[in-house]
C-alpha positions, 0 to 999 in steps of 0.5 A: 887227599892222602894216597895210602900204600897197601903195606900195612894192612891189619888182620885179625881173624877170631881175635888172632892178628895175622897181619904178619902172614898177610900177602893180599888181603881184598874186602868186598862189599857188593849187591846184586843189581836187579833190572827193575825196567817197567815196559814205557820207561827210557833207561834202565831202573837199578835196584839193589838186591841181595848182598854178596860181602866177601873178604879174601885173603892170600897167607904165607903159610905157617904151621906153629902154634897160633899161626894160619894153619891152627887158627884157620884149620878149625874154622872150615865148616865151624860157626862164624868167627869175627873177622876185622880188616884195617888200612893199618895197624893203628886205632880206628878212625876217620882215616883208619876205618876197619871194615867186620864181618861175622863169617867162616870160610868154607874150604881151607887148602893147607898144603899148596904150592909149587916147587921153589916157591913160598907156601901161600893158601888163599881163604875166602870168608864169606858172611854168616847168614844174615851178615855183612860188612861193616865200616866203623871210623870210632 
């Protein structure tokens, strides 16, 4: 079993790779859990309900030209954009799946931080309606 270090991830927001400004970048794939126990039964009966898929990410800001701020800075309240997140920079594959998602994020905060620290804005992307995550190794 390989063990992988989390320093090269791969970004790209609407056809913009900013994996270059990426400090933390976290996919989530998740469904709601529903009690589905019948009275007479002896455990619990999970069912999988609605999903709640989200990808969050921590840039280092950047203001120039086809950087965070001007590519994230129009997408707030926009239609939904691709967003494609791998392991690496390198060709899909088995050992390289990426992991897409059609959505936008919903607030955008391009001023933050605090005194002598690196300006970093957190953005959360969440799935247009009737989306979710998906996983491709090809």
């Amino acid at each position: 079993m390989a063990i992988v270090m989390a320093n090269l991830r791969s970004l790209v927001v609407n056809a913009v790779d900013l994996s270059d400004h990426v400090q933390s970048c976290v996919v989530t794939m998740n469904a709601e859990e529903l009690d589905g126990t019948a009275m007479g039964q002896e455990s619990r009966a999970w069912v999988s309900g609605l999903r709640d898929d989200r990808i969050e990410v921590t840039f280092f800001q950047d203001y120039a030209a086809a950087k965070v701020d001007a590519s994230l800075n129009a997408l707030v309240g926009g239609a939904p954009v691709t967003i494609v997140a791998k392991p690496t920079n390198a060709v899909v594959s088995a050992t390289n799946p990426s992991y897409t998602m059609s959505g936008s994020p919903f607030s955008y905060q391009p001023i933050t931080g605090t005194v002598g620290e690196l300006a970093t804005v957190d953005v959360v992307f969440l799935p247009a309606p009737g989306s979710k995550i998906t996983r491709a190794v090809a």
